[in-house]
N, C-alpha and C positions, 0 to 999 in steps of 0.2 A: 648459563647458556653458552655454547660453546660459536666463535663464529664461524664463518668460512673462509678455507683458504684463501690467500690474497691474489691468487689469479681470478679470480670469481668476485671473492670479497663485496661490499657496499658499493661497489662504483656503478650498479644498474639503480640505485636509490637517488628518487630524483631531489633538486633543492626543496628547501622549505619544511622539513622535518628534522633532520639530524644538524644541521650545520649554526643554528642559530643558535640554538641550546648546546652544544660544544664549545658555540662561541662565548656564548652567556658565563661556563663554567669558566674557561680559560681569564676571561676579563672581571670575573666575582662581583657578580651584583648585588643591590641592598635596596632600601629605602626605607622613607622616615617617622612613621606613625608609631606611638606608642600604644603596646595592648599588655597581656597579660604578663608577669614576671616570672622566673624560676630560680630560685636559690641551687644552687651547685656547688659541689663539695669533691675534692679529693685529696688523698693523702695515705700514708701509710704509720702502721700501729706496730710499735715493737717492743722488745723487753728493756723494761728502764734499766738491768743487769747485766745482759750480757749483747744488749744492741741490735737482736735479732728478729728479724720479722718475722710476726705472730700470724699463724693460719686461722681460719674459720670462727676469727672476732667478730663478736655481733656490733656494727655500726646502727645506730639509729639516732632522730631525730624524736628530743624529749619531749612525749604528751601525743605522740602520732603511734600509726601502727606502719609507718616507712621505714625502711631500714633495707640495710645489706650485709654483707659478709666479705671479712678482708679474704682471697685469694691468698697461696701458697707461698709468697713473698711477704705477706703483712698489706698488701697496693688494698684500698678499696674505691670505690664511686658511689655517690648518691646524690639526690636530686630530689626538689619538691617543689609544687606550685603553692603549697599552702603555708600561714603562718610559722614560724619555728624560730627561736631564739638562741638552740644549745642543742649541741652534738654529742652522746655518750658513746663510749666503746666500751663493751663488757665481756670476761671470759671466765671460764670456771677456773681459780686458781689463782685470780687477778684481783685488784681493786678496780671498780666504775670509776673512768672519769667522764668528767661533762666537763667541757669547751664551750664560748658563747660564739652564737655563727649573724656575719653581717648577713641579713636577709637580701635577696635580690639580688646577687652577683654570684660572680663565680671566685673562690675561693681554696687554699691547700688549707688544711687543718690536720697536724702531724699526732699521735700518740704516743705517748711512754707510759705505760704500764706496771707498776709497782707487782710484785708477787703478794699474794697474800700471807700475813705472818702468823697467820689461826693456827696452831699446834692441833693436827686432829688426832685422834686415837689410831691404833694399828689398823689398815686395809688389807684381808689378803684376797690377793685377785686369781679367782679358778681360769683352766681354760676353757674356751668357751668359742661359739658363736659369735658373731660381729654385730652386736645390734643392728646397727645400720643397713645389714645385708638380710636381718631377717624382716627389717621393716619394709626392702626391696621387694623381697617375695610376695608379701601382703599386695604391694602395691603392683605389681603384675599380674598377681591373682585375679586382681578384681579389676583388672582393665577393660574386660570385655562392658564391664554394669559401670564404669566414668567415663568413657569415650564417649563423648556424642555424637561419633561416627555412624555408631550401634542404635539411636533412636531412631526411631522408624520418620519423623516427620519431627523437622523445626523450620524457625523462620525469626527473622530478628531484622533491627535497622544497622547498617553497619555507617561509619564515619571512618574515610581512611585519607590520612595523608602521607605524602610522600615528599621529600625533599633532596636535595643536594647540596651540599657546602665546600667553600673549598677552604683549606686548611692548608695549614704553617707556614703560614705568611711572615717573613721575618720581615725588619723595618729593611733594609737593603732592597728586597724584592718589593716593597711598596713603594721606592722611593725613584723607580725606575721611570723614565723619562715616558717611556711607552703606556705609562699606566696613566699619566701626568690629568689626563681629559677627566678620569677616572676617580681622581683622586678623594673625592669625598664620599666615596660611598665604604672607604676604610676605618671615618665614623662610627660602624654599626657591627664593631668584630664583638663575637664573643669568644666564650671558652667550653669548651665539650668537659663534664665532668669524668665523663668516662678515660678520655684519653690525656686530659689537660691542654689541648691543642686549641686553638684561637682559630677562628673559623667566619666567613662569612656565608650566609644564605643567597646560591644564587639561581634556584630553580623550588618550586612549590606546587603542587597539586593537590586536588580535595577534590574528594567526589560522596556524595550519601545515596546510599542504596538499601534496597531492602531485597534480601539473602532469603532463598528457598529451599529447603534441603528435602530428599527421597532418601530412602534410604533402597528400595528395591522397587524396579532397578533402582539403582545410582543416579541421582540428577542432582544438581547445583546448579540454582539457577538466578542468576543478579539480573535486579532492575536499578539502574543509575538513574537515581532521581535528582541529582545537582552536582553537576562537576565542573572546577574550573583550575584552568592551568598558566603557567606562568608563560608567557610567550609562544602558545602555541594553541591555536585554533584548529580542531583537529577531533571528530567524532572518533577515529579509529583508539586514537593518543586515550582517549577519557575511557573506552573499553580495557584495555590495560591496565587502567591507575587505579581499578575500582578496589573491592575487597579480595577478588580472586588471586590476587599478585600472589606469589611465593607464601601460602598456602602452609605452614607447620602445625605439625602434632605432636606433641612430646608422647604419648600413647603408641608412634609408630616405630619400630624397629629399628628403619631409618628414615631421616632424614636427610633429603634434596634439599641440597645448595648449591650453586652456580654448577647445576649438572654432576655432579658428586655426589655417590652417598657416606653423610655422617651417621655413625653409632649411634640412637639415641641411649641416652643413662637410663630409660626404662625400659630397653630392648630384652627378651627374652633371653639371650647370652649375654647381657649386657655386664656381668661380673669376669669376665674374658676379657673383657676392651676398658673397666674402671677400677677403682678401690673408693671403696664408700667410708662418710665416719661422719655419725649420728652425734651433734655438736649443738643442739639446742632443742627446748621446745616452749610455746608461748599461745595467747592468745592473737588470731591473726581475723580484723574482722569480726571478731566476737566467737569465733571458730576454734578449738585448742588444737596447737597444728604440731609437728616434729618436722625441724632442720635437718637436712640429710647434704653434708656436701660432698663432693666426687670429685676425682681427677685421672686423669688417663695412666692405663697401666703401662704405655710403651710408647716412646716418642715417636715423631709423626706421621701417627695414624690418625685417621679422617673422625677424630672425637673434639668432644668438650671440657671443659670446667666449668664447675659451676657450684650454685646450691638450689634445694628444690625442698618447700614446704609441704609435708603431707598432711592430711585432714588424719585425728589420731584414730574416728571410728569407721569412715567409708573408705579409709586409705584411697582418698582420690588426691589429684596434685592441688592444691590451693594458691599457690604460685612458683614462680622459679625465675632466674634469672641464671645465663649462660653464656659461656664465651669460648667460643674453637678452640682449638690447641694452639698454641702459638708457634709448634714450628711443626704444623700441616703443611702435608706438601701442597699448596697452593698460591696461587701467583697472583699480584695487586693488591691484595688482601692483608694489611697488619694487623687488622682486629675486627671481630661480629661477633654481637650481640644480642641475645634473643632474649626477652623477658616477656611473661604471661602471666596473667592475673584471671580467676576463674570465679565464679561464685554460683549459690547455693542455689537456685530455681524452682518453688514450688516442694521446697521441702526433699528434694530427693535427686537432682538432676544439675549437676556439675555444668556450668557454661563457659567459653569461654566470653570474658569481661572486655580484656584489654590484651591487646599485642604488640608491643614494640620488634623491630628490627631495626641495630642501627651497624652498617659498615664503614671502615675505614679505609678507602682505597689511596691505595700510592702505586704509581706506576713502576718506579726503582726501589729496589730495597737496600740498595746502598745508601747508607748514612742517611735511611728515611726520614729522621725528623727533621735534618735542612733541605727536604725537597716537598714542591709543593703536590699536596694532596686532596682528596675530595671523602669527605661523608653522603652516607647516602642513608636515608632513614625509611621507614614504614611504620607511622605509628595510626592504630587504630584501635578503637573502641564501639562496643554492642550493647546495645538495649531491646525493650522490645520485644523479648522470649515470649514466642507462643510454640508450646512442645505438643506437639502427637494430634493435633489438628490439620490433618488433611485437607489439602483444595481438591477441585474435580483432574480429573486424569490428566484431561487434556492442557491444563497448566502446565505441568510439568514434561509437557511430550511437545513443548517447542521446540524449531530445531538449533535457533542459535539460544545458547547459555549465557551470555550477558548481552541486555540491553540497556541503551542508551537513551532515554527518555527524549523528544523531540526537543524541547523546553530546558534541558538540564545545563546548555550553555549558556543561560542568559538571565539568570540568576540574578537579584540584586544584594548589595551589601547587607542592607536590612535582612532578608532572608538568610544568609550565610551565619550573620550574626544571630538571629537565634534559631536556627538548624545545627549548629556546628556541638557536638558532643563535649568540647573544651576549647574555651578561647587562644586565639591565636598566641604567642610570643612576640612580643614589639619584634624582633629581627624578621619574620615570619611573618608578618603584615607589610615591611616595608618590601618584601619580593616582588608582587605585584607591578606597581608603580615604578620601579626602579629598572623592570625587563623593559615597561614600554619606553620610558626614558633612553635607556640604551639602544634602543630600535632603531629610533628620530636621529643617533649621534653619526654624523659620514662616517667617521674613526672607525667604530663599530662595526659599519658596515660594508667598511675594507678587510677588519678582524675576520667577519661572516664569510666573504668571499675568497679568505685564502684558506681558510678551514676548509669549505666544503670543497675548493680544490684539490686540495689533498686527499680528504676523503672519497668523493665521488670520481674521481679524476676529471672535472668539466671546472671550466673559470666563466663565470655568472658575470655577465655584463648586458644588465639594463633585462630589453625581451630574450637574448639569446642567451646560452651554454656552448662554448665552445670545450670539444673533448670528443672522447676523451685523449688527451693530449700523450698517452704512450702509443699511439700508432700513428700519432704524427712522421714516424717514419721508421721504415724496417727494410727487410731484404729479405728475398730467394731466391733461389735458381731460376724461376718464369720469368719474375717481372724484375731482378735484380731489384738494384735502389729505390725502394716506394715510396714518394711521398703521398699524404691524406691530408685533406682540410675538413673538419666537420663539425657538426654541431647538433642543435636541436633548440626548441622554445623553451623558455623557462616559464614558471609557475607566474613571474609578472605578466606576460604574454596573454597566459590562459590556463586556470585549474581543473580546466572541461577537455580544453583540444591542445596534444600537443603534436609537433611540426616536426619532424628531423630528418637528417641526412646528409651524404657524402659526396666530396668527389677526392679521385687517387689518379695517381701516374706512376709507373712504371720504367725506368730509364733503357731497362734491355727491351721491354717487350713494345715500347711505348705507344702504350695502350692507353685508352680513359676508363677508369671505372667510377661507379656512381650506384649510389641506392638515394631511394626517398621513401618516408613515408607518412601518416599518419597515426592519434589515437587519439581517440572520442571517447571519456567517459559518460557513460550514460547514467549510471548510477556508482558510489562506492559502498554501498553498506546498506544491501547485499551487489555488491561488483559486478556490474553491468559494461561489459567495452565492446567497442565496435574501431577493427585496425586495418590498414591496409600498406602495404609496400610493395614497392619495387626495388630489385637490385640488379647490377652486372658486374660481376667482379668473380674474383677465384676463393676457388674453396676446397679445403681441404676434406675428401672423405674418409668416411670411418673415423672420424673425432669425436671426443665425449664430450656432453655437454659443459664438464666441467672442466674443459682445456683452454689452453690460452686460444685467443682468437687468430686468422692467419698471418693479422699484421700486428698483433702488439708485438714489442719489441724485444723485451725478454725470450721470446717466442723463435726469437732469430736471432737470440746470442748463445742460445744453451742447448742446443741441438745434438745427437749419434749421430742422427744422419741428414744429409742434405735436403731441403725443403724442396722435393724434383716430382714431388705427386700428385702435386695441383691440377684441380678442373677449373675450366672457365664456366660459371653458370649465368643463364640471366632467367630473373624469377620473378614470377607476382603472384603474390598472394594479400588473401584478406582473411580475416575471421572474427568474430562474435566468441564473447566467452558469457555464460551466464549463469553466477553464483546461485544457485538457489539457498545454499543458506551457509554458514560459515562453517568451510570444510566439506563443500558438495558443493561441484563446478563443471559444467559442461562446455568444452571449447569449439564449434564449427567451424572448420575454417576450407577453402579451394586454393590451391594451388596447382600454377603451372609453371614446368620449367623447360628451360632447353639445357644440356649437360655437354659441352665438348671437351673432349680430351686433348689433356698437354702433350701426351707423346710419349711420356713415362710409361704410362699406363693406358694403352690404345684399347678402342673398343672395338670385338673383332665377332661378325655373326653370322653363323656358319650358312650356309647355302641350304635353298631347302632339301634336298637330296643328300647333303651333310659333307660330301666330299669337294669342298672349297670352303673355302672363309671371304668376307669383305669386310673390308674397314666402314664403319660408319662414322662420318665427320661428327654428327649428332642424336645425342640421345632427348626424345621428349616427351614429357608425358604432364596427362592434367587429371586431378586426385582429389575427391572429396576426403575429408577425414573427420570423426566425432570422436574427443578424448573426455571421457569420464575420469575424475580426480575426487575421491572420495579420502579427509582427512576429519575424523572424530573429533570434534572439541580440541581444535587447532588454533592456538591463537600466532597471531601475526601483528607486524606493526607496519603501518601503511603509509607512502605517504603519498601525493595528491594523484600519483600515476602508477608505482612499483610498488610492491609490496615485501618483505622479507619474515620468511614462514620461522617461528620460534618454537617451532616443534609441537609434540600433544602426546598424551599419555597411549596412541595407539598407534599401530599402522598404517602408513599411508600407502592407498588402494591406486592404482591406473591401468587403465583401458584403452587404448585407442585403435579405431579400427578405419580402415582408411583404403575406398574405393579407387585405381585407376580407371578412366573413364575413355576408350577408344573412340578416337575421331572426332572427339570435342577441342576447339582450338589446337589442331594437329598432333594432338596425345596421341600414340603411335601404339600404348601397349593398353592390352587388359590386365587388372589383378584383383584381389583381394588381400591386404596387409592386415593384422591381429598382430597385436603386442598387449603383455599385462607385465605391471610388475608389482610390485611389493615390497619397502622397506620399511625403513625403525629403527630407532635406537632404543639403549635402557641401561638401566646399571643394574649388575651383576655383588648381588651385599655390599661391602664396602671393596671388591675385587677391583671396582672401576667399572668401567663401560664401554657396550660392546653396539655395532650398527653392521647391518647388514640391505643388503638388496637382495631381492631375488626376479627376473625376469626370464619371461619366455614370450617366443613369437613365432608366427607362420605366415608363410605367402604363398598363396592357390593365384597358379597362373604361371603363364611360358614369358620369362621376362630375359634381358642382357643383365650380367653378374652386376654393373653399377647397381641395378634395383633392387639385390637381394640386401642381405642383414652382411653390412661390411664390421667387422666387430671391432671395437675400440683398439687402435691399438695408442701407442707414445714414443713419439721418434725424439720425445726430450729427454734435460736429466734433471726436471723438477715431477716427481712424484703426483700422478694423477690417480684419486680414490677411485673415479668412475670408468677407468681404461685399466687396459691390460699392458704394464708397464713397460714389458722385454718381449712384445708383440709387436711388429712393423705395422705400419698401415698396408693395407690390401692385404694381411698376409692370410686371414682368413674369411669364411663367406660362408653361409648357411641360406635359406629357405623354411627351418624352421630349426630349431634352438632352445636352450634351456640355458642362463647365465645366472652368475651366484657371486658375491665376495662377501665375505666376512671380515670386519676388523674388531679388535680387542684393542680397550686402550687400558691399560695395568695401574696408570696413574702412579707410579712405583711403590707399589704394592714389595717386589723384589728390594729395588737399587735402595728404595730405604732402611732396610737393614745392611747394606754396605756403609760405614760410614764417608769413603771420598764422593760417593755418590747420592747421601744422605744431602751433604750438606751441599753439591750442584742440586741437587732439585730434579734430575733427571728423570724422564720415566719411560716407561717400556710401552710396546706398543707391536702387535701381532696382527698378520693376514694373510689371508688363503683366497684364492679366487681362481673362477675355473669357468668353462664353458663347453658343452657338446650339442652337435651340431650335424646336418647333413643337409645336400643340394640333390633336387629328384634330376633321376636320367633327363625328364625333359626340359632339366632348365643346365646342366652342363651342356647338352646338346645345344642347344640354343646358341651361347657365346662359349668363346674361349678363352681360357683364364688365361691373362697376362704371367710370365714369369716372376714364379715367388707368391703366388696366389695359391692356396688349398682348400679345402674343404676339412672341418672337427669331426673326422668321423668318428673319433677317439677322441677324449677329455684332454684339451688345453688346461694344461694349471700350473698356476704361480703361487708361491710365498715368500713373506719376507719377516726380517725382523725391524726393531726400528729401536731408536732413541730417539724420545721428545722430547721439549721444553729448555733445550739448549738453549743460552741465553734468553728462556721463555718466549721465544719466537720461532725457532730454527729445529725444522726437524728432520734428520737421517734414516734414511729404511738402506738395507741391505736386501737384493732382492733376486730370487735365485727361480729358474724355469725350469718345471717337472716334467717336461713332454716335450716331442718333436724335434729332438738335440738335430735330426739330420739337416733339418732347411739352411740352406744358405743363408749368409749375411745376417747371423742373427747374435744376440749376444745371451750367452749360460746364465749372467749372474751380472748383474748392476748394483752403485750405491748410486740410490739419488735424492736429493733435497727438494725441500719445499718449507712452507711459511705458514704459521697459523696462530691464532691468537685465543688462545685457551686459559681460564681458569685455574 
């Protein structure tokens, strides 16, 4: 998931979702019940001769069918819940050794390797085909007859957990004075086999569901029959954690990760992107299977390593285990790991069994293993197959895709304990008990409160939030030196009604400004609100919604041009939104305003006979509007009041059409306003990912140019996706319009075949945006356009280039204006920056 730039960013997410559970990870929770154990194992296998590490060694555990395969270095991992007393590695060429393994801990256990001194008779080797790549083709072959994508109708129980750890805890960083409160819960570290890193558990989730699949149409559809989570109480939180999370197929071409797509090793080109080498075959399950392992043909590119068991007569996958490329161009990321385990269903039908996901995040990748880091896992397991039995229609023609069971938070131990697909891990049981502990701690929940002020920009004391504290004070031209006080309720307050608002002053204009308002949750799931405010204060028109606000403070250090176009408005409105179901939402709302002009930009309206103009001090009008927001199988994460949309596999749909209403509460104009738009993102093979918008509107009715479509422009030099960059504000105005931008992100597709540029991490990034436009004779007639105002009678358009990922934060566009070179005070070509936090 890609987030949002940091003008917009998390600071509309209110407390009591994100900041406790940041806090939880930063402070590494635990607690103390013992449950089930897991033996963990790693080490590397090399030649007892020449010292070298062995590839595609079979590791396993003597008398089991567990095992793994050393990687391209000789490194391998494994791990088991069940008995085992002795570790072998074995190769063609080699002697078997067996090692004896302390059960129940984690452990390194090294190999050397003797060659075999069997004298064989002469070999002569023809050339030939690659085994391993003709056993590929098989198994593509018959993708379409193991995919369970391809069955018309399944359904199963699923069991998923989720966790977080944080990781490389050295004895200095635990010995810290700040942790001191804390300090027994560093009792309960373990060791990841995979990475070798020491790790405590400081977040857990478990939910059981039972999974419905269509195959035509497409439906998936979860019912959460018991979910519980570590420090958070939260229906939206338990929709998320269920089995739908991050969703892979090794069947598919590519796979999506953190919004990227990887290669998969069974993709139809997938001999372009690997090299295969067919390195074992055995009984797997009772199954006779061939070892196939793979590694990337060209560094980093968005691929894997790995190995993958094939069934020797369905050529279907029988399991596999995999791990990214290690120097993918991707960012937080030093390691992921995908493992699946599939089995056989009524004789004929490949399922999958078991899926692990396990990531290792690190924020810096300098000198990663002395900085602290977090795991983040997904392990889950299926029973329960019933294939190609059909429910009635209307099962599957609900409109939200995962539900939440009434009952599913309130689960008891006894139930967990025998619902749960595989017993806990003693570290993995003491999470629990160890969140609520830290809840109860003041310390903690000082930690709580300086988190979420960072993140949300508001500092949580007691019922209020004071914030957000970056427009505690700014400047421009109107009001010079601004100071703000404001705030809003916090979730202690109330999880139903929340309270907020301002007041500002001005030192040139000294003025009082002020909003207040309400929100009433009526319902959340399906999102029922009912809001209303008041404001008076200034505002800047033609701003995109996703611009800084008039008084944050950035806002008013990084400016072209002088902040001198400000209205003074005073507003009330109210409105109702009402979810019908997730991803289909209708918003009602009335407003009325009064609009005066700073002076900058006067408002001038022509006489009725047309040969004079008068100034109007006031513009006002009062507007019903109904916005229809149609989002397909959208998921989001919510929390008690704000919500932050995490995208969907479709285009998001909007409507809004919005009556002026003459002579109601001194509304002075008639109109009718129609806006639609349309966006999406998606990724383009493994090229990266591209997002676009497209809108159009029209306005029937004789209105003054404030009412028509003022089009975005940026009078900063931080980089706004939803404005028109090297466009002034006012400088354009339509009545009915057609708007477009297109961005491409390359994800360095290019700079990584540069090697200086390989090894920054850089990547590319492309966009074109444009607009056309026109205003009828009766609405130029009407008012007159201020100086440096026009009308798109011709296509406005911009492009730029860009470099991202600069210190994985910081990103440059170059940005150059295709049209209208004659308007005054306008600039050809801009570099400008902005902030974002991407994968």
């Amino acid at each position: 998931m890609m987030l949002p730039q940091f003008q917009s960013g998390f600071s509309g997410i209110k407390s009591g979702l994100f900041a406790p559970l940041i806090a939880l990870i930063i402070l590494f929770a635990g607690t103390h019940e013992v449950k089930a154990q897991i033996t963990k194992i790693r080490g590397k296998v090399t030649d007892a001769v020449t010292g070298e590490g062995l590839p595609f060694v079979n590791v396993y555990f003597k008398g089991t069918t567990t095992g793994s395969t050393t990687d391209e270095q000789g490194y391998y991992a494994i791990e088991t819940r069940h008995a085992a007393d002795s570790l072998a590695a074995s190769s063609v060429g080699y002697l078997t050794r067996v090692k004896p393994v302390i059960r129940n801990r984690f452990q390194e256990i090294n190999f050397n390797l003797q060659p075999d001194q069997i004298s064989l008779s002469e070999v002569v080797i023809k050339a030939g085909e690659n085994p391993a790549e003709i056993l590929l083709r098989k198994v593509i072959e018959n993708k379409p007859l193991n995919d369970r994508e391809n069955l018309e109708y399944y359904q199963f129980e699923a069991y998923t957990k989720i966790g977080f750890d944080a990781n490389n805890l050295s004895e200095k960083f635990m010995n810290r004075k700040i942790l001191k409160p804390f300090a027994f819960i560093f009792d309960y570290i373990d060791t990841s086999s995979y990475t070798g890193k020491a790790y405590l558990p400081v977040f857990l989730s478990e939910s059981l569901s039972d999974v419905y699949y269509r195959n035509t149409p497409r439906t998936r559809r979860e019912v959460i029959k018991a979910s519980r989570v570590s420090g958070i109480d939260n229906a939206s939180i338990s929709q998320l954690l269920g089995d739908m999370i991050q969703q892979v197929n090794i069947y598919d071409n590519y796979i999506t990760l953190f919004q990227k797509n990887f290669v998969s090793p069974l993709a139809g080109t997938a001999l372009f992107s690997y090299r295969y080498y067919l390195v074992d075959s055995a009984y797997v399950d009772g199954h006779w299977c061939y070892k196939m392992a793979f590694k990337p043909r060209r560094k980093q590119e968005f691929t894997f390593h790995g190995d993958i068991w094939i069934h020797d007569s369905t050529f279907a996958v029988k399991q596999f285990e995999m791990h990214i490329a290690g120097d993918a161009n991707i960012n937080f990321i030093n390691d992921l790991v995908l493992f699946q385990e599939f089995e056989l269903v009524s004789g004929r039908h490949w399922m999958l069994a078991k899926d692990k996901l396990l990531v290792d995040f690190n924020i810096t990748q300098r000198d990663s293993a002395r900085n602290i880091g977090f795991f983040g896992s997904k392990t889950s397991s299926y029973r329960g197959f019933v294939i190609n039995q059909p429910r009635e229609k209307a099962f599957y023609n609900t409109p939200t895709t995962t539900m939440v069971d009434e009952a599913a938070g309130i689960k008891d131990d006894a139930f967990w304990a025998d619902a749960r697909h595989e017993a806990l891990t003693r570290r993995e049981d003491m999470v629990y008990q160890m969140v609520d502990t830290l809840r109860s701690l003041p310390v903690f929940k000082t930690w709580v409160d300086i988190v979420q002020m960072v993140t949300t920009g508001y500092y949580v004391h007691g019922n209020m939030e004071w914030g957000p504290y970056m427009s505690t004070y700014s400047f421009n031209q109107l009001e010079g030196h601004r100071f703000r006080l404001s705030g809003r309720t916090s979730n202690h307050f109330s999880t139903k009604l929340m309270l907020e608002g301002y007041t500002a002053y001005g030192l040139a204009d000294q003025q009082i400004k002020y909003s207040g308002g309400f929100t009433y949750m009526i319902g959340k799931n399906p999102r029922r609100v009912v809001s209303g405010a008041v404001k008076y204060d200034v505002e800047q028109l033609g701003q995109s919604q996703n611009a800084f606000r008039e008084d944050f403070l950035l806002a008013s250090l990084f400016r072209r041009n002088p902040a001198d176009k400000l209205s003074m408005v005073h507003q009330y409105k109210g409105y109702y939104e009402h979810e019908w179901f997730t991803g289909l939402s209708n918003t009602f709302s009335f407003t009325q305003r009064s609009l005066w002009s700073s002076g900058r930009v006067p408002f001038s309206i022509h006489c009725d006979n047309g040969d004079c103009l008068k100034h109007t001090d006031v513009i006002r009008t009062s507007e019903f509007s109904i916005n229809t927001r149609f989002a397909m199988h959208e998921k989001v994460v919510m929390g008690e009041f704000e919500r932050v949309s995490l995208g969907g596999k479709y285009p998001v749909l909007e409507i809004n059409y919005t009556y002026g209403i003459p002579g109601l509460f001194s509304g002075d104009f008639e109109y009718h306003r129609l806006q639609l738009s349309l966006r999406h993102w998606f990724n383009i093979l493994s090229w990266g990912w591209s997002k676009y918008n497209i809108e159009a509107g029209k306005i029937w009715g004789k209105v003054p140019y404030p009412l028509l479509k003022i089009h975005p422009g940026n009078e900063t030099y931080v980089y706004d996706e939803s404005a028109f960059n090297l466009m002034n504000y006012y400088e354009f105005i339509s009545d009915q319009y057609i708007s477009f931008y297109y961005t491409h992100h390359f994800v360095g597709a290019f700079f990584n075949k540069i090697p200086v540029f390989r090894k920054l991490k850089w990547r590319e990034v492309a966009q074109v945006k444009g607009v056309i436009g026109n205003v009828t004779k009766e609405n130029l007639a009407f008012s007159a356009l201020p100086a440096g105002t026009y009308t798109t009678w011709k296509p406005y358009v911009e492009a730029g280039l860009g470099i991202e990922n600069i210190f994985r934060i910081f990103r440059v566009d170059a940005v150059w204006r295709l049209s209208y070179y004659d308007h005054t005070d306008i600039n050809k070509f801009g570099v400008m920056v902005s902030m974002q936090f991407d994968f």
